[in-house]
C-alpha positions, -999 to 999 in steps of 0.1 A, spaced: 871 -99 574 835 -94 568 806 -97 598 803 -123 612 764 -131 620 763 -141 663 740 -158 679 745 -165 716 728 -201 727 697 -202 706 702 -215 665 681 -191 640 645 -205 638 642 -224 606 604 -216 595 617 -180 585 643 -191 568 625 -221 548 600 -191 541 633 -171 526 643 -203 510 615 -204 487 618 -169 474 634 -164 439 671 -154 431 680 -128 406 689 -146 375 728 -140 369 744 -157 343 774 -180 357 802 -155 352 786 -130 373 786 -155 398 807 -147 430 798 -161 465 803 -136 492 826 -148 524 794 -150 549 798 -167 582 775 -175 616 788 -183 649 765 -202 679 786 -194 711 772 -218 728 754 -247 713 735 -275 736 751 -311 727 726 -329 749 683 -321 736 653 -343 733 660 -345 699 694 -364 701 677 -395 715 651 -398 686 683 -386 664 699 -416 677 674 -438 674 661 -426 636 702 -432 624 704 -465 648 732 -453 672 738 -469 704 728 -442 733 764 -435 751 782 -405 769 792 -396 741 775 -377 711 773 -395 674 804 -383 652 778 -367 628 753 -347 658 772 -314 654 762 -311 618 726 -311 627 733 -286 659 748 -264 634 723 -269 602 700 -235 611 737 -218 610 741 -234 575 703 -222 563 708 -194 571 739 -186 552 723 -201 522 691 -179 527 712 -146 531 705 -115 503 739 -114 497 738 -156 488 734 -155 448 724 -190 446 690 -208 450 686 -233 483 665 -252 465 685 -258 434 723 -272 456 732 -305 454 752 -318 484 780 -339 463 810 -346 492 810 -348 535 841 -348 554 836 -348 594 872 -349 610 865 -355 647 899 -348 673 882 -361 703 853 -375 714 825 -349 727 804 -357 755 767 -357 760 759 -324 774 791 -307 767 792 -273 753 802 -265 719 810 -231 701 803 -233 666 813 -214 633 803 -218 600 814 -199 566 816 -205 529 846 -219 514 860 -212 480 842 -213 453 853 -237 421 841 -236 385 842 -273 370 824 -294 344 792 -296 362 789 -261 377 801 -243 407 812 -263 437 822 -246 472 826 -257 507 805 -255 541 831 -252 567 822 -259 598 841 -259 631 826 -270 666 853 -254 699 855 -267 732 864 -244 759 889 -223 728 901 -257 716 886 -272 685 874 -307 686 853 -311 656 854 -301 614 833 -306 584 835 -298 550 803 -301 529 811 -295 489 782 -288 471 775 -280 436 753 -255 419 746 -271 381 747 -251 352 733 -257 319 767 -245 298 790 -264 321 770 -298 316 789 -324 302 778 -337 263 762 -368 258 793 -382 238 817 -369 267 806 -392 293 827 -421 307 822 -454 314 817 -459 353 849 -475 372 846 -511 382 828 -516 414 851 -530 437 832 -552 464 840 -556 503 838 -587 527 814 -574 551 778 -563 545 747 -551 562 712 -544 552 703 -513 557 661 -502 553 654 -471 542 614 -471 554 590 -443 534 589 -425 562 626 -417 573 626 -389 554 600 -368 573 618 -392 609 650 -373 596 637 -341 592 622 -339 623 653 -343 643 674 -322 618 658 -296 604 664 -304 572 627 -301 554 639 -302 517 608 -312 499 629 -341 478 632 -366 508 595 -353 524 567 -371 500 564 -388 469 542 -360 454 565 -334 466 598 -350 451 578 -353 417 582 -313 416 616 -322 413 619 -341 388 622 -375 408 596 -403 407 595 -410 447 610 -391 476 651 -396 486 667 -404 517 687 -374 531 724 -379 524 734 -369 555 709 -399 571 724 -422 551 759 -418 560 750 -415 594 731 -446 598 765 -462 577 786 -453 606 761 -466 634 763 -496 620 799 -497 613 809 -484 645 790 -517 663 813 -539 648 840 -557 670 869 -542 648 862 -506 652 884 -479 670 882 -448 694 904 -418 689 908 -389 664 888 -402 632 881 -386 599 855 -399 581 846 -385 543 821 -399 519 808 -390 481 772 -389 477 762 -405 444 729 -420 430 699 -417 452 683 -439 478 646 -439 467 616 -443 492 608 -473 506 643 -491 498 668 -515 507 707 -510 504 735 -530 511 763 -514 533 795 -531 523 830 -524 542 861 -535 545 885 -531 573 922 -527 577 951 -505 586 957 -471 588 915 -474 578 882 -486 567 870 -484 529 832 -484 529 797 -476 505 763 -478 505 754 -501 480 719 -503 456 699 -543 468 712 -557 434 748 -542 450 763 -529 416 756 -494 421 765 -470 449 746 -447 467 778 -434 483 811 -444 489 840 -430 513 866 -435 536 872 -437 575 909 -430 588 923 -431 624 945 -405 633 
């Protein structure tokens, strides 16, 4: 097993690492391309901070004793950065593309408890669109572990892109019985970033997403399926206990916007995705499962 980077109560600092971020990677071609098994542990990681009230409040969840299912992803973010900001990391930050999320949560976690975390890079997978691998990331409570995530993302590449004629009609959009509104104000972007320590210049400014390629800044993924499950777990219907909830992130949420979350309930669990305002095109979609 390689190294394993430590780091006893305090994250890395981000600004160092944003500063690494920005630096260019050696150009490989994509066969040359093998990620290195890289992992970061935070012994003891603070559940309870002045940012997880504004974090609550910027996703809408209701304060509790409990932490949101989807806190320990920000706690262990600077663990994720940097990974991705390592030498040994072939792959530019600025070029990933988060594509799935899947946060399995055993118990509940109180406010204030103590958390042990450990991130590491999953396999790597070659498909149509590039190279996808995992963030794995595990959150232990006094050697027991409570909380997992798995964040796929995708590196494109311009030989693996699929050919105009190749692509497929998109599958019928299947619509649910319940819906909420959900606003997506200019400014959540730099409300999200603030409280996450995600600073990606696509969901900061208009002007800065334009370097990008898109023609007004994005909401964070990771916001918008947060904010999903705020909402969703308000509703009469919902239920504690071990949960796993996964979602695919598909086209963005621009700045200012309006979407329309759209669920449906039921046994063993809940179907559910973030909806365009005309609601025939998804921003995401996933799943929610008791278990």
């Amino acid at each position: 097993m390689p190294d394993t980077l430590v780091y006893q109560d305090t994250p890395p600092a981000l600004l160092p690492l944003y500063g690494k971020a920005i630096l260019p990677k050696k150009n490989i071609s994509g066969a040359d391309i093998t990620l290195p098994k890289l992992s970061a542990e935070l012994l003891c990681a603070h559940t309870s901070s002045s940012e997880l009230s504004q974090y609550e409040r910027v996703c809408g969840f209701r304060p509790s004793n409990h932490i949101p299912i989807t806190w320990p992803h920000i706690l262990a973010f600077p663990l994720h950065l940097k990974l991705l900001t390592e030498k040994a990391f072939p792959l530019p930050l600025l070029g990933l593309v988060h594509l799935r999320n899947t946060i399995t949560q055993h118990r509940a976690i109180g406010t204030g408890e103590a958390l042990k975390l450990h991130v590491c890079l999953g396999e790597q997978e070659r498909t149509s669109r590039g190279i996808e691998f995992g963030m794995i990331t595990t959150a232990s409570s006094a050697g027991t572990v409570v909380w997992e995530e798995t964040s796929t993302m995708l590196f494109r590449q311009s030989e693996h892109q699929t050919e105009p004629g190749e692509k497929k009609a998109p599958p019928t959009l299947e619509q649910y019985p319940n819906t909420a509104e959900m606003d997506a104000p200019e400014s959540i972007g730099r409300q999200y970033s603030k409280v996450s320590g995600d600073s990606n210049p696509i969901h900061m400014h208009a002007l800065s997403a334009k370097l990008f390629g898109f023609p007004r800044a994005i909401a964070h993924g990771m916001w918008s399926k947060a904010h999903a499950l705020a909402i969703m777990e308000q509703q009469d219907e919902w239920r504690s206990g071990p949960v796993k909830v996964s979602c695919q992130f598909k086209k963005p949420l621009f700045l200012p916007g309006t979407a329309q979350l759209n669920w449906r309930t039921g046994q063993p669990g809940w179907d559910y995705q973030l909806l365009n305002a005309r609601s025939n095109a998804p921003h995401l979609s996933g799943r929610i499962e008791w278990l």
